[in-house]
DOKOL-880697 format. One record per residue (C-alpha): x, y, z; residue in three letters. Coordinates in steps of 0.02 Angstrom, whole numbers, plus 32768, in hexadecimal, padded with zeros to 4 digits. Example, Ala and Ser with C-alpha at 12.3 -4.5 7.8 and 13.67 -1.06 7.14 Angstrom:
82677F1F8186ala;82AC7FCB8165ser;
END
This chain:
BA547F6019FCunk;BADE7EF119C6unk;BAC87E3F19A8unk;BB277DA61968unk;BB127CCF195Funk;BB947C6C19A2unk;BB837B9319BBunk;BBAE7B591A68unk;BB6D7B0D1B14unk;BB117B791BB0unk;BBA77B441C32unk;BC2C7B971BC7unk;BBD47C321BB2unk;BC107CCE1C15unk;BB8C7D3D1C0Bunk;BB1C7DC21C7Dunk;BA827D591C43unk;BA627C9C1BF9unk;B9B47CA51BB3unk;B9757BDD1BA3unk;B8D07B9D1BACunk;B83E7B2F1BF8unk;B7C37AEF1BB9unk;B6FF7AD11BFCunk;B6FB7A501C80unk;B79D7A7C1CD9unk;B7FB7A391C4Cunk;B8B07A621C32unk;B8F27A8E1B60unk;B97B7A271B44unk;B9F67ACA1B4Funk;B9A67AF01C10unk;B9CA7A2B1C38unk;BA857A401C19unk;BA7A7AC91C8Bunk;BA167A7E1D14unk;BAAC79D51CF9unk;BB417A511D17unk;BAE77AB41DA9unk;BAA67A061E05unk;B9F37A121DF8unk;B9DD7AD11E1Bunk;B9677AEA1D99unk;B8FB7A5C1DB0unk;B8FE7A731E63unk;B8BC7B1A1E55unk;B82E7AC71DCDunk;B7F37A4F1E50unk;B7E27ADE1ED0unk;B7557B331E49unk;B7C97BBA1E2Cunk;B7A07B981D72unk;B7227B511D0Eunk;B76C7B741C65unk;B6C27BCD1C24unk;B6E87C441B90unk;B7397CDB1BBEunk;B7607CB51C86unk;B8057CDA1CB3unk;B8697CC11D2Cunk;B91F7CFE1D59unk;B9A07C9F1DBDunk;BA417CF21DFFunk;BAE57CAB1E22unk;BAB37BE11DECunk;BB427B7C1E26unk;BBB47B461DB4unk;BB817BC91D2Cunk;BC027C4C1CEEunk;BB7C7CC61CBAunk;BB1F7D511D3Cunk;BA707D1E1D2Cunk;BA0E7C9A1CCDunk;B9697CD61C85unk;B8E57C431C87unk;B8547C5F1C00unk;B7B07BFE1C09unk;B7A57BB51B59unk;B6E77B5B1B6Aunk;B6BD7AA81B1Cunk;B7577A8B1AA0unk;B6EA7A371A27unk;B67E7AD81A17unk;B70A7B611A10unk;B6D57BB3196Aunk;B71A7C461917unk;B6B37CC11984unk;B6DD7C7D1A26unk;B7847C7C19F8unk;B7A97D4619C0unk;B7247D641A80unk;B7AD7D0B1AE2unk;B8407D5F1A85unk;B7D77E0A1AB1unk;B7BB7DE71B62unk;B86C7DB41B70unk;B8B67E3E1B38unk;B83B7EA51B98unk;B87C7E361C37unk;B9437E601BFBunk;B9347F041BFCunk;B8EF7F241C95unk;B95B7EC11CFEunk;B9FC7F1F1CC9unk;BA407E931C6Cunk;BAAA7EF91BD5unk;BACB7E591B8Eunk;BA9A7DA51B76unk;BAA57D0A1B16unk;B9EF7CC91AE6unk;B9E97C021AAEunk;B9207C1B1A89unk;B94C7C1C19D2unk;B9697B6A1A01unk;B8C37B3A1A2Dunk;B8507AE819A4unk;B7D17B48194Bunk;B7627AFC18E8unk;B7AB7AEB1826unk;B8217B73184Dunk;B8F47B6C1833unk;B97D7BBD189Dunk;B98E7C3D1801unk;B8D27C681830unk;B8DA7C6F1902unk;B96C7CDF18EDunk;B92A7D571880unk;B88F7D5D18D1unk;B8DD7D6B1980unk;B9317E0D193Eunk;B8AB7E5918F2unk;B8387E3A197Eunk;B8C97E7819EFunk;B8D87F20199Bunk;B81A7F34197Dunk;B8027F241A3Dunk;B8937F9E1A7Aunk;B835800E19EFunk;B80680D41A49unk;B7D4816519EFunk;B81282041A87unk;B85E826819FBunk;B7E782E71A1Eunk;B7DE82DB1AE4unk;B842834D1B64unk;B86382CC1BDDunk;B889821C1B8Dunk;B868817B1C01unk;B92581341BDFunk;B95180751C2Eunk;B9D9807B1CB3unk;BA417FE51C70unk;B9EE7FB91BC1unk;BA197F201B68unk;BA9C7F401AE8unk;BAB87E911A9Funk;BA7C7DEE1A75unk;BAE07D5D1A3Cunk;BA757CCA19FCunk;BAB47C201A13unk;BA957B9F1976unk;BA937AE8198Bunk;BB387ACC191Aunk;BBB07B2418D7unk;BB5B7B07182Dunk;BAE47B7C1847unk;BB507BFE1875unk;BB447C4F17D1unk;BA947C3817C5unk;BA947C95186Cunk;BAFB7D1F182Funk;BA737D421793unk;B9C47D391803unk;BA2E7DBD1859unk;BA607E2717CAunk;B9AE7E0C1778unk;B9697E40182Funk;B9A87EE31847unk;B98F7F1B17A7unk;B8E17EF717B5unk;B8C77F46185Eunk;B91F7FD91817unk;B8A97FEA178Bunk;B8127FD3181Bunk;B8538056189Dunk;B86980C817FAunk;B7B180B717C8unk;B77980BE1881unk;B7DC8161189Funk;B79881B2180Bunk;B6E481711826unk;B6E381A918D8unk;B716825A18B7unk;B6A382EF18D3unk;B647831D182Cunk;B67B83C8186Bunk;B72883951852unk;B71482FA17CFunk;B6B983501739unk;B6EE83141675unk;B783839B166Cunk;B7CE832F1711unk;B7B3828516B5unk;B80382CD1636unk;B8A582F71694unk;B88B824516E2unk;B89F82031635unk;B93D827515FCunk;B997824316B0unk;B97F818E1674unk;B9F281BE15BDunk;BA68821A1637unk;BA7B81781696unk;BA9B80FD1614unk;BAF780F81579unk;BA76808C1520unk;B9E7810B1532unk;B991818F14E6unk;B916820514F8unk;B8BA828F14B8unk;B80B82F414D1unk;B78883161474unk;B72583AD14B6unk;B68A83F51489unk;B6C3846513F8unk;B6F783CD1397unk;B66E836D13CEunk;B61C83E91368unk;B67F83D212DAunk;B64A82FE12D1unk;B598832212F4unk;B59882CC1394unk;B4F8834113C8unk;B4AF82A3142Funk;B53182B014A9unk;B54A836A1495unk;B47A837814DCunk;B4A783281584unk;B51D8394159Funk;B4E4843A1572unk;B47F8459162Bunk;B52F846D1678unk;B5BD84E31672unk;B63C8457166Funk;B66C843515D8unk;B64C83841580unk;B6F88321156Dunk;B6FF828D152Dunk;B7B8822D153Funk;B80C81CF14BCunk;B88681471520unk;B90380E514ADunk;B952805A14F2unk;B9D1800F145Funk;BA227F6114A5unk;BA4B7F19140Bunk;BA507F2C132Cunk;B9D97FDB131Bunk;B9A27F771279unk;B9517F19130Dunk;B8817F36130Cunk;B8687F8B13CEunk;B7E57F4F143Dunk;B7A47FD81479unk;B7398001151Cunk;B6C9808B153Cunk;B68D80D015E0unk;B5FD81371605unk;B63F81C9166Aunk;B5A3821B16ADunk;B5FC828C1731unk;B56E82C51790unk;B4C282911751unk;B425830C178Eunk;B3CF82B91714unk;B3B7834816BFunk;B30C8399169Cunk;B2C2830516E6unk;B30A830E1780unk;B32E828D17F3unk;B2E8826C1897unk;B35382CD1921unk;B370823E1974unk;B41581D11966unk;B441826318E5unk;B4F482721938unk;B50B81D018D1unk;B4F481FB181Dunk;B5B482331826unk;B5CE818C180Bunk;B56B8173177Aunk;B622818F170Bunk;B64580D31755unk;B646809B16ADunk;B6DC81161671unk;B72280FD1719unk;B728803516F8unk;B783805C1649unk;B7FC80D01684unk;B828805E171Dunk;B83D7FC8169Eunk;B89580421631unk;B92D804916BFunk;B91B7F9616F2unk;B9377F70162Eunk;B9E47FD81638unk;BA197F8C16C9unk;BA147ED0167Dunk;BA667F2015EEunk;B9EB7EA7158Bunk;BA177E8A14D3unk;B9597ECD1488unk;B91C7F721450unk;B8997FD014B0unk;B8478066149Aunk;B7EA8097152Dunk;B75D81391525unk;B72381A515C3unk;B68381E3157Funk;B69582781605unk;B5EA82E7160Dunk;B57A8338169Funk;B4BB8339168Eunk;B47883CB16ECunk;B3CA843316D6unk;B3F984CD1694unk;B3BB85631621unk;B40B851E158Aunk;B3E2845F15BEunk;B39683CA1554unk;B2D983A91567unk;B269832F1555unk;B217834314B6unk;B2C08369144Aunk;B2E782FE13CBunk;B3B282F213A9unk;B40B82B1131Funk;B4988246134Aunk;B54382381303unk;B51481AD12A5unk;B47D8208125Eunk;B3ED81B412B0unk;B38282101316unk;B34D820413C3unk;B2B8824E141Aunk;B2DC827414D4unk;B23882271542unk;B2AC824015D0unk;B34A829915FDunk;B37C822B1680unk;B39481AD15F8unk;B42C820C15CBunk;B4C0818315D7unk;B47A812E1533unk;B48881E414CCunk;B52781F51513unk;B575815614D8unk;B51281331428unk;B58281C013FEunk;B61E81741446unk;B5F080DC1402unk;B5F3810D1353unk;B684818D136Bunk;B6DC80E8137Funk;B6D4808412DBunk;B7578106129Aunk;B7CA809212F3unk;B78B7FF91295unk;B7997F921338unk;B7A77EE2136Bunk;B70A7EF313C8unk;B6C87F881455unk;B6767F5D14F7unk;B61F7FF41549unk;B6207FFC15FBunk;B5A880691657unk;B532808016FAunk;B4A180861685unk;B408804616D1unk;B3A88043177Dunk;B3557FA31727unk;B3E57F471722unk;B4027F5317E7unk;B3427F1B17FEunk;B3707E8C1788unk;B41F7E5317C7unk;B4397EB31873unk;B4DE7EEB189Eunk;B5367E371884unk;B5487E2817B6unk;B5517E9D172Funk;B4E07E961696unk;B5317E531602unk;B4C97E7B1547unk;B5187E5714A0unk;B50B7E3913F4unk;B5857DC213D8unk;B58A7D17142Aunk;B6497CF2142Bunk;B6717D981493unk;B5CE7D731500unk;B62A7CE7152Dunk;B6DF7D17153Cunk;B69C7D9015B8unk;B64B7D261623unk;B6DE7CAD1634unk;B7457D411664unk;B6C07D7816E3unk;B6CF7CC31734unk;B7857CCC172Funk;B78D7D63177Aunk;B7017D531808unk;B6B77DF917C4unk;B60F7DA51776unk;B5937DD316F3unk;B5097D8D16B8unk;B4B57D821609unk;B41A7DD315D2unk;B3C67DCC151Bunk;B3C47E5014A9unk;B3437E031431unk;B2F27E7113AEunk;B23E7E5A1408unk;B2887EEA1470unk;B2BD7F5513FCunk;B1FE7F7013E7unk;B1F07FD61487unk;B257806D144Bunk;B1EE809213A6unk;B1C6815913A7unk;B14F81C11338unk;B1BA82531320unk;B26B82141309unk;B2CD817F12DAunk;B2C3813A1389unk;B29F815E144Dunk;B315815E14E3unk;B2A281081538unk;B25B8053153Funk;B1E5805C15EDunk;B1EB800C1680unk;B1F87F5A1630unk;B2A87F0C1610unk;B3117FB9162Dunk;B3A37F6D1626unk;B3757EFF1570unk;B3307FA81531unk;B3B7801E1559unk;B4437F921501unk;B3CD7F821476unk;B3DA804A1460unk;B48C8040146Aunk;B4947FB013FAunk;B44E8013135Funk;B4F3807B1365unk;B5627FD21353unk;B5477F7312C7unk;B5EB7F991281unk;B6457F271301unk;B63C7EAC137Aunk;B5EB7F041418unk;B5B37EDB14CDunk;B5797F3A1553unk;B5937F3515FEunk;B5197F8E167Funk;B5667FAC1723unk;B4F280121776unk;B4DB7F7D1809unk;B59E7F47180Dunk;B5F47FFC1808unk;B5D7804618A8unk;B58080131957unk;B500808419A1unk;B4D880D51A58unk;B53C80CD1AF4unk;B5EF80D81B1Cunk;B61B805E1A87unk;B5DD80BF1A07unk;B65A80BD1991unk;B691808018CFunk;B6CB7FCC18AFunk;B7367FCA1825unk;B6D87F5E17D1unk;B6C57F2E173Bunk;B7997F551736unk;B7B97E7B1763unk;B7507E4616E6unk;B7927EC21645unk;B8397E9C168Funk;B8277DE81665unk;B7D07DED15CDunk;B8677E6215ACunk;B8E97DF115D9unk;B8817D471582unk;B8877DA014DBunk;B92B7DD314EAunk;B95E7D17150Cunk;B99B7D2415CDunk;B99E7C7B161Cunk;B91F7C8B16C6unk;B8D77BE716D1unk;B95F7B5416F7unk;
END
């Protein structure tokens, strides 16, 4: 998909679409009224007919309007202009795109970034146009034999700006975009690949194609033999069920002075989760190939990072394992010792994301970062708690609490807060070792970050559970989301100073 901003009016645009809209009752946008002027009352003609209401997401294409130089004009219902929010505004961008591409329309020029969203820029409507544009055309047939292919697909979008001003502004949302979307249908690729085909040796080629790519990465693997070596026997145990190996990768992104302290990102990779000796119900099963969202996530915001170039350090970790039942598998009962010498006794071997990543966790302070976030599907509790709309956000330092929830608002790709107050810590007290992997059924999600939070006092740490945001469920969209790639990618480019708010 190509796209591009240019500044000028509808009439002078020669195009085989003109995307303008209308809003809720019968109400024309300023850019449709210029076009209704030129074409003497077409449009509002057609209006008072009850062709159109202008509710969200109608559409409604005109051919051959008099006095227009382009094919077709492509009116979008826009609902009540005072209420078009952020959500309504990526829905109609969806649906329009949707409506584009079917009606063989290979190109068009779209003035919706034009409409008025709620405390929201042209840098913003642009960006978010193309990310919702790309996330939409999205398909995953790599692995069909017959692939459902378009006819006449839409190749390219230009989106008109108000003034030539903002043409620059224009050009970044793009930029910023695409690089996003890149770093989403990279993570949804990944995550929707067969565990029979995605195990921790394929993340690990993922993450050496990624240093093959770009000049400013680096990558290497850690398998099990030096795993060994650093004691890292936690995440070693979740492993040891299955006969693919344990791989954890080791992504360095340098954008600027290596003297630098890297922020560094770590992603559960869970390739396949059986739950191990404690087994998990059969049903909905097929799904635990996506509980390596979290390493998917950091490896997609790993390439969106190298396409903005972004003038930071990153160090991004694919903490690639499979938990299987197996001969030589973990129990319930066992009591590891960690990498960073605190033991663990194993209630339940389901709870396996936590023993993989306490070891990740402190395999990381050799890097003496800025601060790590740890991304992972971790919790069923979290989707009873949030549902499938926010992600849970738990940390131990306020500031980067915060940061991250201003970039999740900026970016549309929410979180919410939860405490991780040391009332909780209670719940994981064990009479045989240091600790449990288990807190109960009450507060999951608190108990599982307070586990992971006894492996991060070295640096400033938050968590962020994904297990509602990464993937939908059931039915013909089944799929990943790419999420929680908008969000890092922000944070990314806030810390690294790039102007997004104007």
């Amino acid at each position: 998909m190509e796209f591009s901003v240019k500044s000028g009016s509808p009439e002078k645009q020669r195009s085989a679409c003109i995307v303008v809209g209308v809003y809720e009752p019968r109400r024309l946008s300023p850019v449709a009224e210029q076009l209704d002027k030129i074409s003497d009352g077409y449009i509002s003609n057609l209006l008072r007919r009850g062709d159109l209401e202008g509710k969200p997401g109608q559409m409604l294409l005109l051919h051959h309007v008099p006095n227009v130089l382009s094919e077709r004009v492509l009116l979008v219902g826009c609902g009540k202009e005072r209420e078009l929010d952020e959500r309504q505004y990526r829905q109609i961008i969806t649906k329009t795109i949707s409506t584009l591409n079917d009606t063989g329309s290979m190109e068009a020029v779209c003035f919706l970034t034009e409409l008025h969203v709620k405390g929201r820029d042209t840098y913003w409507k642009v960006r978010h146009a193309v990310e919702t544009t790309l996330d939409s055309l999205y398909t995953f047939d790599q692995l069909k034999s017959k692939k459902d292919e378009t006819r006449r697909p839409l190749r390219k979008i230009v989106f008109n700006v108000p003034t030539r001003r903002e043409l620059t502004l224009g050009e970044n949302a793009i930029e910023h975009g695409v690089a996003i979307a890149a770093g989403m249908k990279a993570t949804k690729d990944v995550a929707n690949m067969p565990p029979n085909i995605c195990t921790p040796a394929y993340l690990a080629e993922q993450a050496k194609d990624l240093a093959m790519t770009y000049d400013t990465v680096t990558t290497n693997i850690i398998g099990e033999k030096e795993m060994q070596e650093l004691g890292m026997h936690s995440y070693l145990a979740v492993g040891r069920g299955s006969r693919n190996e344990s791989m954890m990768s080791v992504i360095h992104y340098q954008g600027t002075d290596e003297k630098t302290a890297p922020i560094v990102l770590v992603g559960k990779g869970l390739t396949f989760d059986s739950g191990g000796i404690s087994i998990k119900p059969s049903d909905g099963m097929d799904e635990m190939k996506y509980d390596m969202g979290g390493a998917a996530g950091v490896y997609g915001t790993m390439k969106a990072l190298a396409e903005m170039n972004l003038k930071i350090n990153v160090i991004g970790v694919l903490a690639g394992c499979e938990n299987m039942p197996g001969g030589d598998a973990y129990r319930p009962g066992d009591v590891l010792t960690t990498m960073s010498g605190q033991t663990v006794e194993v209630l339940n071997t389901d709870a396996e994301g936590r023993l993989v990543l306490c070891d990740a966790l402190t395999y990381v302070e050799a890097f003496d970062p800025e601060l790590v976030i740890d991304v992972a599907t971790l919790t069923g509790a979290c989707v009873v708690a949030l549902g499938k709309h926010a992600t849970g956000l738990l940390s131990s330092h306020n500031p980067l609490a915060h940061e991250l929830l201003n970039a999740s608002e900026q970016s549309g790709d929410r979180a919410w807060r939860l405490p991780l107050w040391d009332e909780y810590q209670d719940q994981l007290e064990s009479p045989f070792a240091d600790f449990s992997n288990l807190g109960g059924r009450a507060a999951g999600t608190i108990t599982a970050a307070c586990f992971l939070s006894r492996f991060t006092k070295k640096y400033n740490w938050a968590h962020l559970d994904i297990a509602g945001t990464a993937w939908r469920s059931g039915g013909k969209d089944k799929g990943a989301t790419g999420r929680p790639v908008p969000m890092l990618s922000q944070f990314l480019m806030n810390k690294a100073g790039v102007e997004t708010e104007h």
